[in-house]
C-alpha positions in Angstrom: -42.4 -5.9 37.9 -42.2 -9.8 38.1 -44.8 -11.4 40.2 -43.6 -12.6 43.9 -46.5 -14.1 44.5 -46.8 -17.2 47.0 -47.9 -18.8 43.5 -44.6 -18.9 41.7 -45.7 -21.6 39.3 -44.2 -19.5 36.9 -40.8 -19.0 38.8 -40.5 -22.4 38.9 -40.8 -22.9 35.3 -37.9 -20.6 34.5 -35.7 -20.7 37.5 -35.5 -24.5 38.1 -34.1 -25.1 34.6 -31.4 -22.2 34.6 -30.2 -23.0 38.3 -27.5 -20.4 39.8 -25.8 -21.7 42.4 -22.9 -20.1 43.2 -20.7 -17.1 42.3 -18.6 -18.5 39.6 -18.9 -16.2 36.6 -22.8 -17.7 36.0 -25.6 -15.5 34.4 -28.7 -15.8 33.0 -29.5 -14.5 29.7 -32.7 -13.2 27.9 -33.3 -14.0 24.2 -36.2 -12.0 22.8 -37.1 -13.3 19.4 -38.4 -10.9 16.9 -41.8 -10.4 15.8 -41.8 -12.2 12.8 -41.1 -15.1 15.4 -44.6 -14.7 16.9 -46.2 -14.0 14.1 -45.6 -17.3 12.9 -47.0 -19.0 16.2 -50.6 -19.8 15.3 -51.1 -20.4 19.3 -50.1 -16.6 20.6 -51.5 -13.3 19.6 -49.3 -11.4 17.3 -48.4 -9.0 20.2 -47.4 -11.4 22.3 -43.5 -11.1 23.2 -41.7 -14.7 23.5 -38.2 -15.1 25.1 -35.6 -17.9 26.0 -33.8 -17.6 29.2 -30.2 -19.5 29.2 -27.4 -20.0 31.5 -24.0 -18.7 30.1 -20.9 -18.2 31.5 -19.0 -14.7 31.7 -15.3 -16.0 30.8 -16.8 -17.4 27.4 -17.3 -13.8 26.7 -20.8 -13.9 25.0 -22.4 -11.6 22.9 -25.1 -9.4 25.0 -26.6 -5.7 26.2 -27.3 -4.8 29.9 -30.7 -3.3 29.9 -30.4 -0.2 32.8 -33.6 0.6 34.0 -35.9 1.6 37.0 -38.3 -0.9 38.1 -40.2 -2.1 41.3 -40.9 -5.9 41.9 -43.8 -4.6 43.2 -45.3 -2.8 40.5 -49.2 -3.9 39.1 -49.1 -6.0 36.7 -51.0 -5.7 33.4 -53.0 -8.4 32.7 -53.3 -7.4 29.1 -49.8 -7.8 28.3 -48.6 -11.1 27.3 -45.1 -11.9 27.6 -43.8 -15.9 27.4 -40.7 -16.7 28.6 -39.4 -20.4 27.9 -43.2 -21.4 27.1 -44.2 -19.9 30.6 -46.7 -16.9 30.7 -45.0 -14.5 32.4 -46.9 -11.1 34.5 -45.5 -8.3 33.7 -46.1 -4.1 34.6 -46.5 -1.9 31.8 -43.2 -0.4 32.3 -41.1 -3.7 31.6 -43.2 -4.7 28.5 -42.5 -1.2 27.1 -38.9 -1.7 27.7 -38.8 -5.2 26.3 -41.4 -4.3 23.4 -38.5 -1.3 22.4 -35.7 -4.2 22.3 -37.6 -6.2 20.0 -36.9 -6.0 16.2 -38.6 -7.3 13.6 -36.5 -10.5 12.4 -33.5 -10.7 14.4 -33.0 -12.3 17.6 -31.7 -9.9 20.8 -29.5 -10.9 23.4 -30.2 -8.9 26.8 -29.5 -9.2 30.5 -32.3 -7.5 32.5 -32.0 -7.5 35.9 -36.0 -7.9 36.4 -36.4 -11.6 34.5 -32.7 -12.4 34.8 -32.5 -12.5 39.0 -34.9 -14.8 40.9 -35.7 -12.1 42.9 -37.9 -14.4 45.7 -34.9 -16.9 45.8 -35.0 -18.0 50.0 -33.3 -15.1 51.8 -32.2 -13.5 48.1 -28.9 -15.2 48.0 -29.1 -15.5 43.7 -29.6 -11.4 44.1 -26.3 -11.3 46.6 -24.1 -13.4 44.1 -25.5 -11.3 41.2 -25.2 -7.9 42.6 -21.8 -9.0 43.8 -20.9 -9.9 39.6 -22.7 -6.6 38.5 -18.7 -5.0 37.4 -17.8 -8.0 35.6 -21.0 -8.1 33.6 -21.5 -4.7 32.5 -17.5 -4.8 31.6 -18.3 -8.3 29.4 -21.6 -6.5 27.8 -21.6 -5.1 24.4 -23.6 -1.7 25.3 -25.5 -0.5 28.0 -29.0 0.0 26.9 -30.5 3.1 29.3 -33.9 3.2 28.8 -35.8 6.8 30.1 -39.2 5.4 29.2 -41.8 6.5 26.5 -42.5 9.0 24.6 -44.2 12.2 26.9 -43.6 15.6 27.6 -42.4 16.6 24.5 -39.3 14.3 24.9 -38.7 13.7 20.8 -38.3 17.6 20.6 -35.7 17.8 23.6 -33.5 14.2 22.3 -33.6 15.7 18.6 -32.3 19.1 19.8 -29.3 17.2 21.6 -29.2 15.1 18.8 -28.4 17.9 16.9 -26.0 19.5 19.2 -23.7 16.6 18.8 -24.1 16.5 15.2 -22.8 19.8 14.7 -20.3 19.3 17.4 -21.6 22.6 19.6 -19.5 21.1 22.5 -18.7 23.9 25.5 -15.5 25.0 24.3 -17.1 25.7 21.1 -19.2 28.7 21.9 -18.4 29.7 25.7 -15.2 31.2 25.4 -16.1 33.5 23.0 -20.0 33.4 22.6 -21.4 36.4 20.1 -24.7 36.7 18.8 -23.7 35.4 15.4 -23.0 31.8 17.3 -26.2 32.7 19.1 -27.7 32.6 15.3 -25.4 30.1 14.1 -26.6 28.1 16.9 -30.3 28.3 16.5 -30.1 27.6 12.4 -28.6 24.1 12.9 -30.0 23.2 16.2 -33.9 24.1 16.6 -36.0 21.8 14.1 -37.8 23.6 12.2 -41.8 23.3 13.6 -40.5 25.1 16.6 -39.9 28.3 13.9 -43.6 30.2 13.9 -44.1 32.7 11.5 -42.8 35.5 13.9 -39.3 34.2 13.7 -38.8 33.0 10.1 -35.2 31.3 10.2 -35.3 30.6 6.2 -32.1 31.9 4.1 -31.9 35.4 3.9 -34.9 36.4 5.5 -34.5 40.2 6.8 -36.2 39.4 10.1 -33.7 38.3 12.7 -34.9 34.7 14.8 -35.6 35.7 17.9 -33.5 33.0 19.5 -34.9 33.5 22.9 -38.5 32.4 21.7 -37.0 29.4 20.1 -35.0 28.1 23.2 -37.3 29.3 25.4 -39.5 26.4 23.8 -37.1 23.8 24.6 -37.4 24.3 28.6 -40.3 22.6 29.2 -39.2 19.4 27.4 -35.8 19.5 28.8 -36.2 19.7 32.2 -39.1 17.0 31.9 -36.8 15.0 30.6 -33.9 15.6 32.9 -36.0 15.0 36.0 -37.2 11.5 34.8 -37.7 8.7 37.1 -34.2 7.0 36.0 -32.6 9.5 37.1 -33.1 9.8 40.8 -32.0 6.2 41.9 -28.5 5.2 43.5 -28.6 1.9 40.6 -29.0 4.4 38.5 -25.4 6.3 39.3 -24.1 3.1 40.0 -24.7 1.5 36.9 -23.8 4.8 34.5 -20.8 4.8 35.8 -19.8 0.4 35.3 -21.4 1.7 31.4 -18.3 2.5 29.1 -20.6 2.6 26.1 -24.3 3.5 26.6 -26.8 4.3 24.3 -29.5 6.7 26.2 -33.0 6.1 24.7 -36.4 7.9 25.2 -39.2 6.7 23.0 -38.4 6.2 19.9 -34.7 8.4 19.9 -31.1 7.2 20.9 -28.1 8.8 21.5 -25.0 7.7 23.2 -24.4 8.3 26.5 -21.3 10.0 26.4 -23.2 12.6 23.6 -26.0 12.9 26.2 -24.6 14.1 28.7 -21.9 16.6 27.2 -24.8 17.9 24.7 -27.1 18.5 27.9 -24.5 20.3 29.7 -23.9 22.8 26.3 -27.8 23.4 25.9 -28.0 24.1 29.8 -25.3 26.6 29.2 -26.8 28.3 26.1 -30.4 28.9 27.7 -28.9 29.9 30.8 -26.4 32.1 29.2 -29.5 33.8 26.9 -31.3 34.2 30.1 -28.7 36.3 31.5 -28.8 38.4 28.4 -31.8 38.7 28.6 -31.5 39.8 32.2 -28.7 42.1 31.6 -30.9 43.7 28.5 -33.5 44.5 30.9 -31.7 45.9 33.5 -29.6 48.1 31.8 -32.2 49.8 29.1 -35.4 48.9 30.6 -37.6 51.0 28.3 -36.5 49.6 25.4 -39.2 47.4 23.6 -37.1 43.9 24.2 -36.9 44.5 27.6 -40.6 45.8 28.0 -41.2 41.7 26.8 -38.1 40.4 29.2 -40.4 40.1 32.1 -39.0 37.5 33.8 -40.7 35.0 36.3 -39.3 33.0 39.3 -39.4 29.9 37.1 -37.4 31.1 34.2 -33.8 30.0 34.9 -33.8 25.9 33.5 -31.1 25.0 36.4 -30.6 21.9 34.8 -27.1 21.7 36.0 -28.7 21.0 39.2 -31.4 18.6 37.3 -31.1 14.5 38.6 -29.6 14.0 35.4 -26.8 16.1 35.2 -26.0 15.8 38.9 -25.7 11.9 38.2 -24.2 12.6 34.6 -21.6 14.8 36.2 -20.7 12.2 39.0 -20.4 9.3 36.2 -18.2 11.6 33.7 -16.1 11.6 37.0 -16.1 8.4 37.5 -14.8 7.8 33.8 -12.0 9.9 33.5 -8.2 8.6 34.1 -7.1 11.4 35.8 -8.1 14.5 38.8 -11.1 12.4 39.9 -11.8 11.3 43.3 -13.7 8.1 41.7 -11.1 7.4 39.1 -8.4 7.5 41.8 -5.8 4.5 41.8 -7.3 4.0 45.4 -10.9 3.7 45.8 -11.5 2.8 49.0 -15.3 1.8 49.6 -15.5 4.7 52.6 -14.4 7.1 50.5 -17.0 6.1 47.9 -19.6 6.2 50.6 -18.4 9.2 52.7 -18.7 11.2 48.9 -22.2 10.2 48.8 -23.8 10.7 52.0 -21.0 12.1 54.6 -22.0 15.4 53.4 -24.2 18.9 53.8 -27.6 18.4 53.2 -28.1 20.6 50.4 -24.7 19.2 48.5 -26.0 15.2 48.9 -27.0 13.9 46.1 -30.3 12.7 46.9 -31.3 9.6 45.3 -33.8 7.1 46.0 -33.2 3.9 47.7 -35.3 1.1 48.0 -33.5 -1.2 50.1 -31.1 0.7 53.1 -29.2 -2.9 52.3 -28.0 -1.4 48.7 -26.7 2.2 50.6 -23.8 -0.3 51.0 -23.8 -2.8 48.3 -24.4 -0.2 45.4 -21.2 1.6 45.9 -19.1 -1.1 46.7 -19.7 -2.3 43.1 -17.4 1.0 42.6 -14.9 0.0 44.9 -11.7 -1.8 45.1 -10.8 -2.7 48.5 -14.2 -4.6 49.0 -12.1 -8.0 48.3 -9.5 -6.2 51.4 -12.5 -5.2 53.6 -14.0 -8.9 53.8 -17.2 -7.1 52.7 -19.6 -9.6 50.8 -23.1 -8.7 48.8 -25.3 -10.8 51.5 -29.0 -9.5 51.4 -30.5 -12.4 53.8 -28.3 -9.9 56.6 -30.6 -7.2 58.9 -29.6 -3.9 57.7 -28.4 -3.1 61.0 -25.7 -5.7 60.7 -24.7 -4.9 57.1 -23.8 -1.4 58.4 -22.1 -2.8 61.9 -20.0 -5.2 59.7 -18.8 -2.9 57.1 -18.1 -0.4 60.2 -15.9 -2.7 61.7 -14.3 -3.4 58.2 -13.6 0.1 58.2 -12.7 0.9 61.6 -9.5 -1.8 61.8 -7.8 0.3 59.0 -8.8 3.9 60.5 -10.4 5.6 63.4 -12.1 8.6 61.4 -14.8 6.1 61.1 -15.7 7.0 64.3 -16.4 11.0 63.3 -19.5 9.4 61.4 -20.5 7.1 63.6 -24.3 7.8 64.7 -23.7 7.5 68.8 -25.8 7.3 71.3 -28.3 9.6 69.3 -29.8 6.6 67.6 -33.4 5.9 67.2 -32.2 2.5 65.8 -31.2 0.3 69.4 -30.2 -2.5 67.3 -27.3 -0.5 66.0 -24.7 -0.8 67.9 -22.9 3.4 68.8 -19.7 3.4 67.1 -21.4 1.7 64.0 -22.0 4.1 61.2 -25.6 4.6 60.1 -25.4 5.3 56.4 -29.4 6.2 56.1 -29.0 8.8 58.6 -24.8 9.9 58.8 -24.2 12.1 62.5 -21.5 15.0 60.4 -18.3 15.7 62.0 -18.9 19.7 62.7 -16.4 20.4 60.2 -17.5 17.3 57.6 -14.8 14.8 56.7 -12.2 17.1 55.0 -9.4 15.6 56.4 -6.8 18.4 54.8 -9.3 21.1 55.5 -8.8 20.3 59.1 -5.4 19.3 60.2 -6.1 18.3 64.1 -3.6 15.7 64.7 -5.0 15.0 68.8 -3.3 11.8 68.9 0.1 13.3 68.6 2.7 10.9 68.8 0.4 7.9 68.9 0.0 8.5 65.7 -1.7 5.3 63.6 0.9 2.9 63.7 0.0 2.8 67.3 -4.1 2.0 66.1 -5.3 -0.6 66.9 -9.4 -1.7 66.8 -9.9 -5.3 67.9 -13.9 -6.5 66.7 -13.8 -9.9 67.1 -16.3 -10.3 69.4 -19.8 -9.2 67.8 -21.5 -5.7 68.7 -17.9 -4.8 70.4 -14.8 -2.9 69.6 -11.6 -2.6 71.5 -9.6 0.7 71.5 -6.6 1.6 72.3 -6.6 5.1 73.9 -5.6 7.5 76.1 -8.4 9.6 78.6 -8.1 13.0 79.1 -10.8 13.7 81.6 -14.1 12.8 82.4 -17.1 15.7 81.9 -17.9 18.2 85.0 -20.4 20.9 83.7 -22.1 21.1 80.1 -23.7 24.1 78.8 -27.1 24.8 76.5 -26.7 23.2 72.8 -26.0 26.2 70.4 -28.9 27.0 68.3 -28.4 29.8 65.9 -31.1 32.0 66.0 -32.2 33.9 62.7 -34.0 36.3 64.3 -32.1 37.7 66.7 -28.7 37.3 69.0 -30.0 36.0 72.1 -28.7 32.6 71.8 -25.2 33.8 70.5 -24.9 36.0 73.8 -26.3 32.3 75.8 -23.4 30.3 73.9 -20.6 32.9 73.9 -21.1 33.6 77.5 -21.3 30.1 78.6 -18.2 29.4 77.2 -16.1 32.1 79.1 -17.8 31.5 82.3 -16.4 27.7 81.7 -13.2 29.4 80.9 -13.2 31.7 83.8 -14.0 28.5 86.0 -11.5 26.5 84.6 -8.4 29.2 85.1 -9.4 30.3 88.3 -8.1 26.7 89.5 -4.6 26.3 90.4 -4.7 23.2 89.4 -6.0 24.5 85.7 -4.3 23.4 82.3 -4.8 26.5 80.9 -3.2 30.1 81.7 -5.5 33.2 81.8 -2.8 34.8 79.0 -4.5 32.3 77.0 -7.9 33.8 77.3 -7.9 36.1 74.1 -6.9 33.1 71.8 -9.4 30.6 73.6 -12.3 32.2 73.6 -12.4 33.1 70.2 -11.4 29.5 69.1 -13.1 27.5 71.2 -17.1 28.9 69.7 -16.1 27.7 66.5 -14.5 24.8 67.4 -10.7 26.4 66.2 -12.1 26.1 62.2 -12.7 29.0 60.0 -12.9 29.6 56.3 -9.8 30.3 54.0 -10.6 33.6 51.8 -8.8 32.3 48.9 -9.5 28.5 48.4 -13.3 28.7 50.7 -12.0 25.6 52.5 -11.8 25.1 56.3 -8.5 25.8 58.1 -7.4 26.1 61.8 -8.4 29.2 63.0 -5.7 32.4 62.9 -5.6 35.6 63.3 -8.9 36.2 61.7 -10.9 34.4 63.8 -9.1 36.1 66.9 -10.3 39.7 65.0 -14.1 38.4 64.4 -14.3 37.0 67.7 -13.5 41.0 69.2 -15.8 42.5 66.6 -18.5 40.3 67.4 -17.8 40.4 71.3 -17.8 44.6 71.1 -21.6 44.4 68.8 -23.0 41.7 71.4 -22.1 42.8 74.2 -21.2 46.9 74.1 -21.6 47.3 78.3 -19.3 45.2 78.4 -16.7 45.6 76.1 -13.1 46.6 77.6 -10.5 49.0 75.5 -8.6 45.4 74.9 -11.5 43.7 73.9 -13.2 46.7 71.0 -12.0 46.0 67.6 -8.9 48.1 66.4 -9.7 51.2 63.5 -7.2 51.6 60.9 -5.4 53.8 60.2 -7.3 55.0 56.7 -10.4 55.0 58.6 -9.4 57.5 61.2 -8.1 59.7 58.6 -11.0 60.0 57.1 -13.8 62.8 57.7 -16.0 62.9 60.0 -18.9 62.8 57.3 -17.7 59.5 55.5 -17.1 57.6 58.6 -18.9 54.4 57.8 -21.4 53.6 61.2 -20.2 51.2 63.7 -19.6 47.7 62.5 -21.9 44.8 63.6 -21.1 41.1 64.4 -18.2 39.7 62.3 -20.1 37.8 59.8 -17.1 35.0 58.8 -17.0 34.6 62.7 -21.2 34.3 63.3 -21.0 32.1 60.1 -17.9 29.8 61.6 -20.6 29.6 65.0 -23.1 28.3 63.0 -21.5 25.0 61.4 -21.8 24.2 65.6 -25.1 24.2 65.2 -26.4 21.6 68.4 -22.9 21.8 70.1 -22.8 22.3 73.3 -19.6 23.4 75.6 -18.5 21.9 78.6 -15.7 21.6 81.7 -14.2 18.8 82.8 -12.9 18.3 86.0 -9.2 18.9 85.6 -10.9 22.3 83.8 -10.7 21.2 80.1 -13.1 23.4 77.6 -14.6 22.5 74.7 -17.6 21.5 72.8 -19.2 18.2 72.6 -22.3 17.4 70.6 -26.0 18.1 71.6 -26.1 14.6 74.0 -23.2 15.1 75.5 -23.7 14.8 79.6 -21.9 15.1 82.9 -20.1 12.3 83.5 -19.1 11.1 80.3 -15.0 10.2 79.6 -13.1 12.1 77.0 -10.5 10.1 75.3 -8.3 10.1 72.5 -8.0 6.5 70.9 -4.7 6.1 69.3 -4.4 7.4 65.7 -7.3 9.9 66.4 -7.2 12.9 64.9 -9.7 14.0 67.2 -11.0 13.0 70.8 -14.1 11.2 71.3 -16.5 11.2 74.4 -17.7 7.8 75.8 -20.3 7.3 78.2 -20.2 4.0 80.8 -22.9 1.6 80.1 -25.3 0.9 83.2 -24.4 -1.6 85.4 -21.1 -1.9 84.5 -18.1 -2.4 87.2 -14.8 -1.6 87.2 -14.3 -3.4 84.0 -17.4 -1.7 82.7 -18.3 -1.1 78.4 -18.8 2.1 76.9 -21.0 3.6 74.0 -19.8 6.2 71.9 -21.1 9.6 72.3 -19.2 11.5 69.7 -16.2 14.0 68.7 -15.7 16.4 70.7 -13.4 19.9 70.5 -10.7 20.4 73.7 -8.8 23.2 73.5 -5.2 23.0 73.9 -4.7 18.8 73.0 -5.9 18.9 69.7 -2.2 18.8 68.6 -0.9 16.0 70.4 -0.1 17.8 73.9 -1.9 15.9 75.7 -0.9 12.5 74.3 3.1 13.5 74.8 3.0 13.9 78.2 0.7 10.9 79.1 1.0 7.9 77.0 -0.2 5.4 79.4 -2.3 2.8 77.3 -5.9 2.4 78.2 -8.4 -0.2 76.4 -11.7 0.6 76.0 -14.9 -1.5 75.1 -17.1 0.3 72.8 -20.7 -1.3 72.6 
């Protein structure tokens, strides 16, 4: 929105007198005088807005409101609005004169600090940005309010604000009317909530009328609005989370309507509920007496369901209320280490990330770390003159002298970015561990004895790590990448029977680590990488007995020819009693186990040369050295740079699955200490 222009006269103006120059507590403020103010200037047009801009110091505690609001420094500016700002003419975009044209009253001063006249954002190499990014939790905490401004009036965004208006007025929170939701709440509901030009004459909602409302006509109204305004621009940018959740008291405005934040977002939540909970009436009307007249007119479309719990604004809303409570929140957690925070937010599946906009990769760090609480432990400092490559390589190594998991998201040597060095972690573009991050969902502890005490990652020389570890083996033979096909089974018969022709290899050594008594249990594991899902809780476990049964069913649908008495799933008993003509037809793949396969989607499985099996990820290659670096949960492939000697570097390749030493026994038999150089 502000001008960054190689002309900067006005920058100079402003900046120059209200000098930052270090990080000691120092903001700037914005005074916008009211309009009575330049009214009474005979050398302005009425319309034009005047502001002051003052230092002031945070531990004086002054009197303010942080403005919260989406803007671009590059945004056109409109020459026909007119702000001055300490005498200075000012360009502004039509979006910030809105904004500062709303904070404006009539004869009394306002105090604000607005991140878009309040930075020098073309300071040299933005280091007034760095020191006031790295104050953002100490100025929203010393702010009055947080002013969250949506934008102007549009889509019918006055009806949606005074229907949630409403719902807080009355107090229709979700324990109000879920529990035990009749259609006299429904009623109830629609009489106190639904202003009164959305009642036509078809659905008179005065005292005593005979005719009933036809509460799904009214609320069906509301969806348009709603959703338009839960899918506003504000809602989709990480600032936007970030600064929600530093807000204890905000006051959410669209147009010309308030209401506080904390009303906002549990009065969205209730209406979500409501329409969706009339649309599954209306549903369940339809389906069960579909020749009734109500149902002839339930004719429902694709687009009917609002799914505003899924909306930018409830997604965001929801992380924030998170953030804000004392207890059972991840955010809220005594702890809040900045990887966690960041791990939440991108180390994810695609379609649970919460997707929002970021317009410098520099800020995929920064913006959390306003959240966190070990920043001050990690040596991690707001810096934006640093390359984005080296803002993630520094806070990797941050992170990787406390733990080695760091390594399960760093990108490898499948980066596009050669600047970035393999065991950093590429926060724009996170490589998932197959089974994600749940670190209690998947109890491998492949370090065994070594357990973290014994960690140890030395980065003092830049673009390097040292690890301590121990090698288990160096790859022999690597089979095709697993790619689940939709269509049809070919490439689970490709991956399955690559994987016990490694296995077959492997125990027909004498020199093997395996024993072919361990055949039934391996080859089931080792396709899905030893994880499956628990039936009760839906979270990943080791696999059992389960996996073992799917792998048999799925073996005897695959492959029939083939398929031994040992191998053919067992009947029960109850099916074998029954008669011949309710016998259900023969089962087809176990779909748990063909689910399991497919989170090692682009895992390939390989041999090593003492006859290790597992699976690797999709660049894994003959040659490279498994090893397990102390504290590990997991191994790790590494691949020798070029034209190294004996003494030679490494670059990570990434986590890998062995069967049989993912529980330490490799590591308590051979202990012998190896150091690695990771570039």
């Amino acid at each position: 929105m502000v001008d960054t222009s190689s002309d900067g006269i006005w920058r100079q103006h402003l900046y120059l007198q209200t000098r930052l120059k270090e990080k000691n507590g120092r903001i700037r403020l914005l005074t916008i005088q009211p309009r009575q103010y330049a009214a009474s200037r005979s050398e302005s047009s009425s319309s034009t807005i005047h502001c002051f801009l003052r230092l002031a110091e945070l531990k004086e505690h002054p009197q303010f409101t942080v403005v919260s609001h989406r803007w671009n420094s590059t945004d056109a500016v409109d020459e026909t609005k007119s702000v001055l700002v300490n005498g200075a003419a000012v360009p502004v975009s039509p979006g910030l004169f809105e904004v500062l044209y709303h904070l404006q009253k009539e004869t009394q001063a306002v105090v604000v600090w607005i991140d878009a006249l309040c930075i020098n954002h073309a300071d040299e190499n933005e280091k007034e940005k760095s020191v006031q990014v790295s104050q953002l939790p100490q100025i929203f905490a010393a702010a009055e309010k947080t002013f969250i401004w949506l934008g102007g009036t549009a889509d019918r965004s006055d009806e949606a604000m005074k229907v949630l208006r409403r719902l807080t007025e009355e107090q229709l929170t979700l324990s109000a009317y879920v529990a035990n939701w009749t259609p006299q709440i429904g009623m109830q509901l629609a009489q106190k909530i639904l202003p009164s030009r959305f009642i036509n004459s078809e659905s008179p909602a005065a005292p005593g009328s005979r005719e009933p409302l036809d509460l799904q006509h009214e609320l069906e109204s509301l969806r348009a609005p709603l959703k338009a305004l839960m899918e506003r621009e504000y809602w989709m940018d990480l600032w936007s989370l970030v600064e929600l959740c530093l807000s204890s008291k905000g006051l959410v405005v669209c147009g010309s309507h308030g209401l506080a934040l904390d009303h906002f977002s549990s009065a969205a939540r209730a209406l979500d509920h409501i329409i969706n909970h009339l649309t599954y009436s209306k549903w369940l009307a339809a389906a069960t007496n579909p020749t009734s007249p109500s149902a002839q007119s339930a004719v429902l479309s694709s687009e009917e369901v609002s799914n505003l719990s899924q909306s930018p604004a409830l997604r965001i809303l929801g992380r924030r209320d998170d953030y804000r409570k004392d207890t059972d929140s991840w955010l809220k957690s005594p702890d809040n280490p900045l990887f966690t925070l960041l791990s939440r937010f991108y180390a994810v599946p695609v379609e649970n990330r919460l997707a929002l906009r970021v317009k410098n990769p520099r800020d995929r760090i920064y913006a959390p770390a306003c959240l966190a609480t070990d920043t001050t432990g990690l040596d991690i400092v707001v810096d934006y003159s640093k390359d984005v490559n080296q803002v993630y390589a520094e806070t990797s190594a941050a992170f990787l002298q406390k733990n080695p998991r760091v390594l399960q998201l760093a990108r490898g040597t499948m980066a596009t970015q050669d600047d970035l060095t393999s065991w950093a972690i590429d926060w724009e573009n996170v490589r998932l561990p197959p089974s994600y991050l749940g670190s209690s969902e998947r109890p491998f502890n492949a370090c065994g004895p070594a357990d973290i005490r014994y960690y140890r990652a030395d980065t003092g020389i830049s673009g390097e790590v040292s690890l301590k570890a121990g090698i288990v083996d160096q790859v022999q033979e690597v089979g095709n990448p697993y790619q689940p096909d939709q269509t049809g089974t070919d490439q689970q018969r490709i991956y399955l029977s690559e994987i016990k022709h490694f296995w077959e290899d492997s125990t027909a050594s004498i020199s093997s680590p395996y024993f072919a008594e361990q055949a039934a249990v391996a080859l089931a594991k080792i396709p899905v990488g030893d994880i499956e899902t628990s039936p009760a809780s839906h979270a990943f476990i080791r696999g059992s007995s389960s996996t073992v049964a799917g792998y048999k069913r799925t073996i005897a649908a695959l492959f029939p020819a083939e398929t031994t008495e040992d191998d053919a799933p067992a009947e029960t008993e109850e099916k074998e009693q029954q008669p011949e003509e309710s016998k259900l037809p023969e089962p087809g793949p176990s779909i748990p186990y063909i689910t399991a396969m497919a989170r090692m989607a682009g895992r390939r499985p390989f041999r090593s040369h003492n006859g290790y099996v597992g699976l690797g990820p999709t660049d894994l290659a003959v040659g490279d050295t498994v090893a397990i670096p102390y504290g590990s949960p997991v191994p790790f492939a590494f691949r020798r740079a070029e034209g190294g000697g004996e003494d030679a570097a490494y670059r990570l390749v990434g986590e890998v699955y062995v069967f049989g030493i993912m529980d330490g026994e490799f590591m308590k038999v051979h202990r012998q200490e190896t150091t690695l150089r990771i570039v």
